[in-house]
SEMAR-927640 format. One record per residue (C-alpha): residue number from 1; y, x, z; chain; residue in one letter. Coordinates in steps of 0.25 Angstrom, whole numbers. Layout:
REM SEMAR-927640
<num=NUM	yy=Y	xx=X	zz=Z	cadena=A	residuo=A>;
...
***
This chain:
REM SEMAR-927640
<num=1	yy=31	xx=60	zz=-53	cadena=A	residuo=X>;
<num=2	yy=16	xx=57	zz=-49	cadena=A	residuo=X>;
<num=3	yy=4	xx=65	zz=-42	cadena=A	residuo=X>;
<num=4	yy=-10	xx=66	zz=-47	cadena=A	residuo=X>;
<num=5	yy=-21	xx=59	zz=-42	cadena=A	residuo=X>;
<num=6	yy=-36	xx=56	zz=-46	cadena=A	residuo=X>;
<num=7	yy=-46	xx=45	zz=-42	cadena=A	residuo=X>;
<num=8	yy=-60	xx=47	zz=-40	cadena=A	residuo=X>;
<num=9	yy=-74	xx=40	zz=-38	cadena=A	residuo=X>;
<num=10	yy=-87	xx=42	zz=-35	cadena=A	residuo=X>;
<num=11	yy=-88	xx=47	zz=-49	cadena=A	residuo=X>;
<num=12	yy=-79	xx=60	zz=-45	cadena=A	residuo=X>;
<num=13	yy=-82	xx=72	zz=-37	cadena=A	residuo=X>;
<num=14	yy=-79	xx=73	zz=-21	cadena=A	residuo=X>;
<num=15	yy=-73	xx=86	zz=-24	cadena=A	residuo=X>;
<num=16	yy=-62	xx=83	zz=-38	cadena=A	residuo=X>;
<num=17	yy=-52	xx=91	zz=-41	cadena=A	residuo=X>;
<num=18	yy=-39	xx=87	zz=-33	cadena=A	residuo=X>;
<num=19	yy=-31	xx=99	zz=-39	cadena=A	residuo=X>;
<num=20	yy=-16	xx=92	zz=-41	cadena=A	residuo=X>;
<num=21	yy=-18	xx=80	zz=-34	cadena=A	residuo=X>;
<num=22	yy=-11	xx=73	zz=-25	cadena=A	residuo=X>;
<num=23	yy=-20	xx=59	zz=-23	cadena=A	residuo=X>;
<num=24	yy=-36	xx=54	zz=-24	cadena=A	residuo=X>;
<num=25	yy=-40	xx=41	zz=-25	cadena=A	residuo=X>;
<num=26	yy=-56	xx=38	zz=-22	cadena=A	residuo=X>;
<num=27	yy=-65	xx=24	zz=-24	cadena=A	residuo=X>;
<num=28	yy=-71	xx=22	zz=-12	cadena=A	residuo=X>;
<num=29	yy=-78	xx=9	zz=-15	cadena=A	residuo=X>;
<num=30	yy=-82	xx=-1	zz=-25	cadena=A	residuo=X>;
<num=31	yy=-85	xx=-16	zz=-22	cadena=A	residuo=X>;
<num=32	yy=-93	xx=-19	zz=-9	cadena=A	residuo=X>;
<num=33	yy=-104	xx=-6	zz=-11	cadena=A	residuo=X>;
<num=34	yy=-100	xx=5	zz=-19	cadena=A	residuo=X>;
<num=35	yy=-94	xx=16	zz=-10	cadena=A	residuo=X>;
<num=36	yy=-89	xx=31	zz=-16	cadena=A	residuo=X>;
<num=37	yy=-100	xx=41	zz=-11	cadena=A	residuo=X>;
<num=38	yy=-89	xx=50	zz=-14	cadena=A	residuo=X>;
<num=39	yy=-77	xx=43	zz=-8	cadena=A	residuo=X>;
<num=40	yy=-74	xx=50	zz=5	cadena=A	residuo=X>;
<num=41	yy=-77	xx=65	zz=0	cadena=A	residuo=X>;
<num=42	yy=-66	xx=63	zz=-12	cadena=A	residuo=X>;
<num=43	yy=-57	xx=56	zz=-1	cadena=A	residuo=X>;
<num=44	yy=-58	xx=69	zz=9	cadena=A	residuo=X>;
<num=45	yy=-57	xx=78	zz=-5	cadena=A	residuo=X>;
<num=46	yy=-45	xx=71	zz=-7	cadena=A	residuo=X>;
<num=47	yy=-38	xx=73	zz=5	cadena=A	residuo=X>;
<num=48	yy=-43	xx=85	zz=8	cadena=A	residuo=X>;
<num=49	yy=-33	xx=90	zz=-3	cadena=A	residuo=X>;
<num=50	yy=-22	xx=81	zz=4	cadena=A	residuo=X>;
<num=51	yy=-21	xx=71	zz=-6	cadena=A	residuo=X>;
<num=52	yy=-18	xx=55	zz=-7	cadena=A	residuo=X>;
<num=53	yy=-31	xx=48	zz=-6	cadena=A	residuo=X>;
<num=54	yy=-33	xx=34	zz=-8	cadena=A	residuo=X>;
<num=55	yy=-47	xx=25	zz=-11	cadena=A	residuo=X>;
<num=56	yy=-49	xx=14	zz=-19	cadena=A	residuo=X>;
<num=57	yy=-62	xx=2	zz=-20	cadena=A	residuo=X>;
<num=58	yy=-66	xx=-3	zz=-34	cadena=A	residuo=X>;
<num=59	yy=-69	xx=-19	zz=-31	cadena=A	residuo=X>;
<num=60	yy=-80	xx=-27	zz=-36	cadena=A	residuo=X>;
<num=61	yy=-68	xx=-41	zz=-37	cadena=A	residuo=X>;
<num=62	yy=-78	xx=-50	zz=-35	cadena=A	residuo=X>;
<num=63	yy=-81	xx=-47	zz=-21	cadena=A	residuo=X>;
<num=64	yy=-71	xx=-51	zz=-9	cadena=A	residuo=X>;
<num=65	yy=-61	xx=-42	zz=-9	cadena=A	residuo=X>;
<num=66	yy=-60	xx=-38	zz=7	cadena=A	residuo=X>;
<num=67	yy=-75	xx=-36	zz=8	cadena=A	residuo=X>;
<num=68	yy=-72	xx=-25	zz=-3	cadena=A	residuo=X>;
<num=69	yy=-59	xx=-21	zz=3	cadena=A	residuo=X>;
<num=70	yy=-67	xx=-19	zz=17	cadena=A	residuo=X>;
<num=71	yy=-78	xx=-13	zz=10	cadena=A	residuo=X>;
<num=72	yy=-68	xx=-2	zz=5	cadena=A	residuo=X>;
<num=73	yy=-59	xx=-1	zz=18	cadena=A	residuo=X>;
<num=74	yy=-69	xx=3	zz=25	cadena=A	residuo=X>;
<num=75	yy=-77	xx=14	zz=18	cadena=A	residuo=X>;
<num=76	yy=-63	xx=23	zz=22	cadena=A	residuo=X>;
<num=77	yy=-57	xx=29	zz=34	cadena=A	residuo=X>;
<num=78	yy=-41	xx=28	zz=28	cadena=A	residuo=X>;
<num=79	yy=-33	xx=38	zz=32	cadena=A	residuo=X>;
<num=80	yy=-18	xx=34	zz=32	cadena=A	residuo=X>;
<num=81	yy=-12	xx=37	zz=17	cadena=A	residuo=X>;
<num=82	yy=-24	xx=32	zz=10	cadena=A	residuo=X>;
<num=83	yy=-24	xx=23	zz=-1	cadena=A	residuo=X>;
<num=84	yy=-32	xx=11	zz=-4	cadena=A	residuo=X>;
<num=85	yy=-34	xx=6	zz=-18	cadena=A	residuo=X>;
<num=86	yy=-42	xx=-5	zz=-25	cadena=A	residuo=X>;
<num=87	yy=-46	xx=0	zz=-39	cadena=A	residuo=X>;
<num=88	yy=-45	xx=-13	zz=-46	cadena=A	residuo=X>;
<num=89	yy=-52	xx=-15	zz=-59	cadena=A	residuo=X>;
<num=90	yy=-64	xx=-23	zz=-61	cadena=A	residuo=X>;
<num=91	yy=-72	xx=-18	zz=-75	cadena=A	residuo=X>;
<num=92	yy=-83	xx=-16	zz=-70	cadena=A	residuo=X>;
<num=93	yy=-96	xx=-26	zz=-69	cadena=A	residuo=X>;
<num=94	yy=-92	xx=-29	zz=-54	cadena=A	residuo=X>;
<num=95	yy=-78	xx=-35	zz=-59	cadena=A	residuo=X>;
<num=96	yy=-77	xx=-39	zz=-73	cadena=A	residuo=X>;
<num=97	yy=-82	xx=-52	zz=-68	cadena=A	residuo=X>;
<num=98	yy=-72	xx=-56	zz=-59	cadena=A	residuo=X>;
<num=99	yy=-60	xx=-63	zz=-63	cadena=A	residuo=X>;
<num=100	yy=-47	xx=-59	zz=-64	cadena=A	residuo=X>;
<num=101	yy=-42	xx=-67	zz=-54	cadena=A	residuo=X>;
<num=102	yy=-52	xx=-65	zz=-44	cadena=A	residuo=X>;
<num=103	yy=-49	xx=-48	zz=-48	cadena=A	residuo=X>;
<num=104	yy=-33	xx=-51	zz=-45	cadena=A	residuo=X>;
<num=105	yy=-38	xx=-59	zz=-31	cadena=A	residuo=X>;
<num=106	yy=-47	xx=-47	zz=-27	cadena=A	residuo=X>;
<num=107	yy=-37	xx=-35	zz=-30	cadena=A	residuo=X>;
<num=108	yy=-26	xx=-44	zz=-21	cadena=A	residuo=X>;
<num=109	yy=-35	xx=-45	zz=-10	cadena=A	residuo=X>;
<num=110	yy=-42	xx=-35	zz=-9	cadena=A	residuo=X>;
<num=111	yy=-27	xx=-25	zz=-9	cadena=A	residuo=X>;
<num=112	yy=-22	xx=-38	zz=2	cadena=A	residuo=X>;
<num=113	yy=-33	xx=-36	zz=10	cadena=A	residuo=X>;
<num=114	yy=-33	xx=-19	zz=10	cadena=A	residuo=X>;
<num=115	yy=-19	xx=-18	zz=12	cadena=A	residuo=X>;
<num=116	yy=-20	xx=-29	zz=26	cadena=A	residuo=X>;
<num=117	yy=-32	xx=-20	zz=31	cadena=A	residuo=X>;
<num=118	yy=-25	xx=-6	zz=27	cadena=A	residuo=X>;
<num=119	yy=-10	xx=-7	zz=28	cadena=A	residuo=X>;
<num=120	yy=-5	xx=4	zz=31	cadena=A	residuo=X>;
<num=121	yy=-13	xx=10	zz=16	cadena=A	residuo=X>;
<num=122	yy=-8	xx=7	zz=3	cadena=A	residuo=X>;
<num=123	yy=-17	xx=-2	zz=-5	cadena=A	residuo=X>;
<num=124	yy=-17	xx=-3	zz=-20	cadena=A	residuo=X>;
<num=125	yy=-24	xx=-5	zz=-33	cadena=A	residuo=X>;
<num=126	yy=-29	xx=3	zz=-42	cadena=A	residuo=X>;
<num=127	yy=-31	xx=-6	zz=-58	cadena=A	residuo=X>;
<num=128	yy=-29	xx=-1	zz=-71	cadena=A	residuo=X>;
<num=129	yy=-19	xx=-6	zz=-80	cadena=A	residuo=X>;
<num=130	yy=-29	xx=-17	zz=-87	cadena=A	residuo=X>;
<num=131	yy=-29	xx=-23	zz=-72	cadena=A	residuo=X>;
<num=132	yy=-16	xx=-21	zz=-68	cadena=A	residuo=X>;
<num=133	yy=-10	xx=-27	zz=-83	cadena=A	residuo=X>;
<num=134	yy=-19	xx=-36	zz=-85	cadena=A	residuo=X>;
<num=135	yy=-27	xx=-40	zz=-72	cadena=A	residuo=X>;
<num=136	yy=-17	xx=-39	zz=-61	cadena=A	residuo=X>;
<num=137	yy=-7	xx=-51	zz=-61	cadena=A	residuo=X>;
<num=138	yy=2	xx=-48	zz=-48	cadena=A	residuo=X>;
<num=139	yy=3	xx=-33	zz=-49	cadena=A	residuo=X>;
<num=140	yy=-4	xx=-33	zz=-34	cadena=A	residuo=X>;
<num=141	yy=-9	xx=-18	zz=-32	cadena=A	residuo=X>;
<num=142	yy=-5	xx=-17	zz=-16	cadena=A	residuo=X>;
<num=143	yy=1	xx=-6	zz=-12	cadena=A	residuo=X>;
<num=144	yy=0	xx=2	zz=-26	cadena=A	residuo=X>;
<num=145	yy=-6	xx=0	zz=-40	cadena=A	residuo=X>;
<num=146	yy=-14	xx=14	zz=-45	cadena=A	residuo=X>;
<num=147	yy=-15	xx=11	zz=-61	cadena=A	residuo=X>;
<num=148	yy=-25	xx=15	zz=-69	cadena=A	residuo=X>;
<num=149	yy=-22	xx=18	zz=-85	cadena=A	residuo=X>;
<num=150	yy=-30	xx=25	zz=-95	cadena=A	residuo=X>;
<num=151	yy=-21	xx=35	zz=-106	cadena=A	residuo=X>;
<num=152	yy=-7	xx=33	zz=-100	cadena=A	residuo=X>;
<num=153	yy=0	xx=45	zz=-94	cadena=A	residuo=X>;
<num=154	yy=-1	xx=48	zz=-78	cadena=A	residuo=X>;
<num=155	yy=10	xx=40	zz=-71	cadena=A	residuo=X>;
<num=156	yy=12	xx=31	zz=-84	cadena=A	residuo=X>;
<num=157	yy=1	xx=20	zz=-82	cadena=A	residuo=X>;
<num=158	yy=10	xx=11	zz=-89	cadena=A	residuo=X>;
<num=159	yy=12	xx=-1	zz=-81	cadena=A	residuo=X>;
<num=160	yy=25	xx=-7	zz=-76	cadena=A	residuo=X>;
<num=161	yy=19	xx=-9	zz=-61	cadena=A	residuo=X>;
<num=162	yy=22	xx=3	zz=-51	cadena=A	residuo=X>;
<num=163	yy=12	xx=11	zz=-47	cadena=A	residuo=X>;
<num=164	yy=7	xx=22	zz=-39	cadena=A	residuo=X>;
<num=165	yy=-4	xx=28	zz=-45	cadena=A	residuo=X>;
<num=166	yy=-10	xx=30	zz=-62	cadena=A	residuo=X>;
<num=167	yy=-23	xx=34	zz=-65	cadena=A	residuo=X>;
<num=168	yy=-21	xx=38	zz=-77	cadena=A	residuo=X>;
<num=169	yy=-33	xx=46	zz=-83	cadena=A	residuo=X>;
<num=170	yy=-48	xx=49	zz=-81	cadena=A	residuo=X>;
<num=171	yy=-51	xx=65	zz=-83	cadena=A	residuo=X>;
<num=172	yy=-61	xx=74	zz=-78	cadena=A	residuo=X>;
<num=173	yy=-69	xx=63	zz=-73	cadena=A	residuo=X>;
<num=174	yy=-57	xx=59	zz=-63	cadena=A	residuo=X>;
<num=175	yy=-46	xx=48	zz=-65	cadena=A	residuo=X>;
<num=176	yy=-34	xx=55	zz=-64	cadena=A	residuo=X>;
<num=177	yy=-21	xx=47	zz=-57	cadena=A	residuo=X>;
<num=178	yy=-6	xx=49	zz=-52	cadena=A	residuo=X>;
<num=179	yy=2	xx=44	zz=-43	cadena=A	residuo=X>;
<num=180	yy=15	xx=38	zz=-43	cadena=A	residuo=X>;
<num=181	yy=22	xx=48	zz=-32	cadena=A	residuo=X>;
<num=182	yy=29	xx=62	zz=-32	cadena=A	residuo=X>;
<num=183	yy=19	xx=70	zz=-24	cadena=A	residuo=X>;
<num=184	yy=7	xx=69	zz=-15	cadena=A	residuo=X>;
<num=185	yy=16	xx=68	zz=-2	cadena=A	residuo=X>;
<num=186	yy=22	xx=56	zz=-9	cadena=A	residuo=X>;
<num=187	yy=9	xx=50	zz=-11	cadena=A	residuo=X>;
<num=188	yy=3	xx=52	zz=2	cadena=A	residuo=X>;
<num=189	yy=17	xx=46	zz=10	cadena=A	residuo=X>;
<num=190	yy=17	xx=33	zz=2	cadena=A	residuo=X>;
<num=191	yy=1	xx=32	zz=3	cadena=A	residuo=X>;
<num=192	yy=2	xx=34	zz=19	cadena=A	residuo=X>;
<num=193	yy=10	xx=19	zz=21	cadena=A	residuo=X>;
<num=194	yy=10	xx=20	zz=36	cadena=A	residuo=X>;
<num=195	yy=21	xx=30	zz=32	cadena=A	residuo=X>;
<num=196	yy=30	xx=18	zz=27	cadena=A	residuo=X>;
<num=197	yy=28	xx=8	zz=38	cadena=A	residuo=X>;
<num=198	yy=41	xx=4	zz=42	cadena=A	residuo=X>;
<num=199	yy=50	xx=12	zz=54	cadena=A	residuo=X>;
<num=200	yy=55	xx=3	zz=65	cadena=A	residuo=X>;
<num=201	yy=69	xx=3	zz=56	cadena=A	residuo=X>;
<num=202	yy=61	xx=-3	zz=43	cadena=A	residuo=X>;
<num=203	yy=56	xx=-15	zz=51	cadena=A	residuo=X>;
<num=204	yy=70	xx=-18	zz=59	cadena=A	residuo=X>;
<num=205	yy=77	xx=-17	zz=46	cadena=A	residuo=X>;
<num=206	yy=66	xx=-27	zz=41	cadena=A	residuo=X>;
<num=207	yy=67	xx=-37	zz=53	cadena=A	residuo=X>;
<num=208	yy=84	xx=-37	zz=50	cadena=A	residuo=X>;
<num=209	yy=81	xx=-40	zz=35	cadena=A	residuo=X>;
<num=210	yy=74	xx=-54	zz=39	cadena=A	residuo=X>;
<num=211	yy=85	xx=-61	zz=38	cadena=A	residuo=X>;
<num=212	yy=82	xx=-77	zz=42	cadena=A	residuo=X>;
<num=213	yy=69	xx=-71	zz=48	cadena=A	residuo=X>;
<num=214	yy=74	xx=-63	zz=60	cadena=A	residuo=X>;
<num=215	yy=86	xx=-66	zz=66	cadena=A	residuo=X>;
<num=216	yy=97	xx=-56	zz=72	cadena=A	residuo=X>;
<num=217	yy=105	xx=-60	zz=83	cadena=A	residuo=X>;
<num=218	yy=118	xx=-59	zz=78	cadena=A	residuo=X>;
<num=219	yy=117	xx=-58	zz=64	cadena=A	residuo=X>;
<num=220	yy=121	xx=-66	zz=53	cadena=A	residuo=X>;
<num=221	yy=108	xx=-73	zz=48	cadena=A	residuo=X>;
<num=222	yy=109	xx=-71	zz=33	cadena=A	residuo=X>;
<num=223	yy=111	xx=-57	zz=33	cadena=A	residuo=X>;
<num=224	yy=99	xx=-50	zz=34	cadena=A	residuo=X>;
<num=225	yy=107	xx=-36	zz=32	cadena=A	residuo=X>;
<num=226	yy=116	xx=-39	zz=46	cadena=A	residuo=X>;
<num=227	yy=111	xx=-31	zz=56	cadena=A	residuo=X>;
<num=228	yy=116	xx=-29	zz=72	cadena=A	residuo=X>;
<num=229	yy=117	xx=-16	zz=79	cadena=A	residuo=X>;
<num=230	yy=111	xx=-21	zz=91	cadena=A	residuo=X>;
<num=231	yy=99	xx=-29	zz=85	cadena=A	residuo=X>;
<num=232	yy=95	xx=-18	zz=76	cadena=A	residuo=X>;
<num=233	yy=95	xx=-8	zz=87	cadena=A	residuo=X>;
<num=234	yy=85	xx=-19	zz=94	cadena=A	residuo=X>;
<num=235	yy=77	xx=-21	zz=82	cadena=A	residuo=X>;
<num=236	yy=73	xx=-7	zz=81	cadena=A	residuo=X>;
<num=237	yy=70	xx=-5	zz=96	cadena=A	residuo=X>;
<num=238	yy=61	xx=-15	zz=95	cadena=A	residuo=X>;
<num=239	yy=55	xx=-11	zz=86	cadena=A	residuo=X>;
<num=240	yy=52	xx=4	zz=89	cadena=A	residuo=X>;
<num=241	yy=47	xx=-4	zz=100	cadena=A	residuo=X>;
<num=242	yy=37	xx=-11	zz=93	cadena=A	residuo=X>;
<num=243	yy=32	xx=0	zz=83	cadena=A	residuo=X>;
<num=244	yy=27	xx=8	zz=96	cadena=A	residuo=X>;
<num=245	yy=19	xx=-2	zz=99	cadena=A	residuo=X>;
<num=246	yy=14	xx=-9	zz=86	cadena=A	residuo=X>;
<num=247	yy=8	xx=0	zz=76	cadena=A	residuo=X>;
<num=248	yy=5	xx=-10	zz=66	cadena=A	residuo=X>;
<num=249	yy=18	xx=-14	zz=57	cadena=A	residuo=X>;
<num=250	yy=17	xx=-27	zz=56	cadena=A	residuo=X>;
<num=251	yy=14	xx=-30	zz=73	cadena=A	residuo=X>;
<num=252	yy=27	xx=-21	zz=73	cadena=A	residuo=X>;
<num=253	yy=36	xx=-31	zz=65	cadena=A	residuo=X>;
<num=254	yy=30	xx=-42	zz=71	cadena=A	residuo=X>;
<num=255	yy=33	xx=-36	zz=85	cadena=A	residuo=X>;
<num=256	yy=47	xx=-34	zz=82	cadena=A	residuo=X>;
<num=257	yy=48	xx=-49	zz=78	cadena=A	residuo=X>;
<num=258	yy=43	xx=-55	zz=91	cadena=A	residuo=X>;
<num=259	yy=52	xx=-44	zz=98	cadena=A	residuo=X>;
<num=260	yy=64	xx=-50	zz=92	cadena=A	residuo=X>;
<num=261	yy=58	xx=-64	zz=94	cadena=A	residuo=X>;
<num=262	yy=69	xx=-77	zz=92	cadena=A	residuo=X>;
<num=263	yy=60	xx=-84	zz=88	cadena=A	residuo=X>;
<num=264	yy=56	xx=-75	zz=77	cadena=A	residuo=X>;
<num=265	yy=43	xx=-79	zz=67	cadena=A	residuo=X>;
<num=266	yy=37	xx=-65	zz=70	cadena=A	residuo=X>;
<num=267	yy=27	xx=-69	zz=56	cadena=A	residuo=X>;
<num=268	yy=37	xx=-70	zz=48	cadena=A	residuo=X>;
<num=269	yy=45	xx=-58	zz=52	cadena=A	residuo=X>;
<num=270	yy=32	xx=-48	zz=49	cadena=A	residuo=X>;
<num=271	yy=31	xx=-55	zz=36	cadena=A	residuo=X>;
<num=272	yy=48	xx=-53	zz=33	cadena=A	residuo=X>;
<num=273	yy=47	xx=-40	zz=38	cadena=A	residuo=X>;
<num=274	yy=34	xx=-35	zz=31	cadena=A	residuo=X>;
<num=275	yy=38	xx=-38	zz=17	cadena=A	residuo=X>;
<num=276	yy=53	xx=-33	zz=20	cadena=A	residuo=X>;
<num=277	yy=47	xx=-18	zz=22	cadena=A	residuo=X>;
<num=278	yy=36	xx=-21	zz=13	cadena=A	residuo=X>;
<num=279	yy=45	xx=-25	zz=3	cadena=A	residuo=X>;
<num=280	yy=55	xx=-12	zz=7	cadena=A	residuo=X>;
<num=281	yy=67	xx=-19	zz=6	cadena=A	residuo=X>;
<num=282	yy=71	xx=-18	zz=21	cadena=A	residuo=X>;
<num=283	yy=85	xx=-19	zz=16	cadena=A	residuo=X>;
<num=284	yy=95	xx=-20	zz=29	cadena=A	residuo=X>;
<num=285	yy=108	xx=-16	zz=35	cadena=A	residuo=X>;
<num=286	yy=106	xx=-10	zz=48	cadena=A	residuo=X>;
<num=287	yy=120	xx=-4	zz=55	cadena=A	residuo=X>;
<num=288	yy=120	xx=-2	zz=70	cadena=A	residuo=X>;
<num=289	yy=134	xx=2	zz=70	cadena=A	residuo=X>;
<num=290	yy=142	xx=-5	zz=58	cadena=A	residuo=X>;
<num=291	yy=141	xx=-11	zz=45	cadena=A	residuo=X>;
<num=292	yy=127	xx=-13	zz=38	cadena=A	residuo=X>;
<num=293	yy=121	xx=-2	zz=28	cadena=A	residuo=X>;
<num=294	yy=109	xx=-1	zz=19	cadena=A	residuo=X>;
<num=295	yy=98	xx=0	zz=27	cadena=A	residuo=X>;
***
């Protein structure tokens, strides 16, 4: 199933129609001048009906792609559940002269250098299926891709990528979208991602998967899936310890390095264990009382 959306501009009304539906998205800015006139009174429209909003920036690919990101960034007071999105396509006069190459290296720095200065927002990218076909060469779009198709059915956008949003027609004046969720509730816990930061039981199940990397006392060291009553019971302590105490994840992980210590590299345990939740495949047996099950 999917909800209904719509995307708007400068070229729309601060007032449109949000009669069944469940998200907006808004340009805020465009290269390193332009900014909406109109941007924050369809934002508060927007949420003034309770639905998912996000904004994206149109880029001029020739200029450095954190001045641009900045320039954006700061035009917004973000609200937790926000989404961020760089609309990237370059027809028009400002783009047709930069190459592809510097296109591909612009798009993937700009969605690095968002996503460092706003991690707990999704980032993504917005393309049509010219650029993403034809353009694109590492199927880089961050957090999530919002495709852009002319004549195909809403939800059917035709391409084999996954992705989270289809703007699928332009009627009325408006570019009509959907999203790739059941229902606004959906939407809105999967756009707030301080909702998926990991529990202190995700992050002590990651430190036991790093197998090599961390070492258990007592455990065999090639099984990454042997776990010890005592030591997981420890793990976990500590680590409610240290997530009263640090807010930010990654100072939390690195943390409970240093607190197990043995001569730990507490570098490369934030690293291993970033990409193991990152990844989702904290895959582990914890048992406190007898044989090991699926974690």
């Amino acid at each position: 199933m999917t909800i209904k959306g719509i995307d708007v501009s400068a070229y729309q009304s601060a007032t449109y129609d949000t009669t069944g539906l469940d998200f907006v998205f808004t340009k805020i800015t465009e290269g390193l001048s332009y900014i909406n006139p109109r941007w924050a009174a369809q934002r508060d429209h927007a949420k003034s009906k309770g639905l998912v909003w996000g904004a994206y920036h149109y880029p001029h690919m020739a200029n450095d792609p954190k001045a641009e990101a900045d320039y954006f960034l700061k035009q917004v007071k973000w609200a937790p559940g926000d989404l961020i999105v760089l609309d990237w396509e370059g027809y028009d006069s400002a783009n047709k002269g930069v190459p592809r190459s510097r296109q591909l290296a612009y798009r993937d720095a700009w969605l690095k250098y968002v996503k460092g200065k706003m991690p707990s927002y999704r980032v993504g990218m917005y393309c049509n299926t010219d650029y993403w076909l034809n353009v694109d060469n590492s199927s880089n779009c961050g957090d999530f891709l919002w495709i852009a198709t002319g004549g195909k059915p809403a939800g059917k956008p035709g391409i084999k990528a996954h992705w989270f949003f289809h703007q699928y027609s332009t009627a009325g004046d408006v570019d009509h979208d959907v999203a790739n969720f059941d229902s606004r509730a959906a939407l809105a816990a999967w756009a707030d991602q301080e909702d998926d930061m990991p529990s202190a039981n995700d992050v002590a199940k990651a430190v036991l998967t790093l197998d090599g990397v961390i070492s258990v006392p007592g455990a065999p060291p090639t099984n990454p899936t042997w776990t010890l009553s005592s030591c997981v019971t420890e793990i976990l302590k500590r680590v409610d310890q240290v997530k009263a105490t640090e807010a930010a994840q990654t100072a939390a992980i690195s943390k409970l390095a240093s607190l197990i210590g043995s001569g730990v590299d507490t570098a490369t345990v934030v690293d291993a264990v970033q990409k193991a939740i990152s990844d989702a495949v904290v895959k582990v047996s914890v048992d406190v009382t007898g044989p090991g099950t699926e974690g």
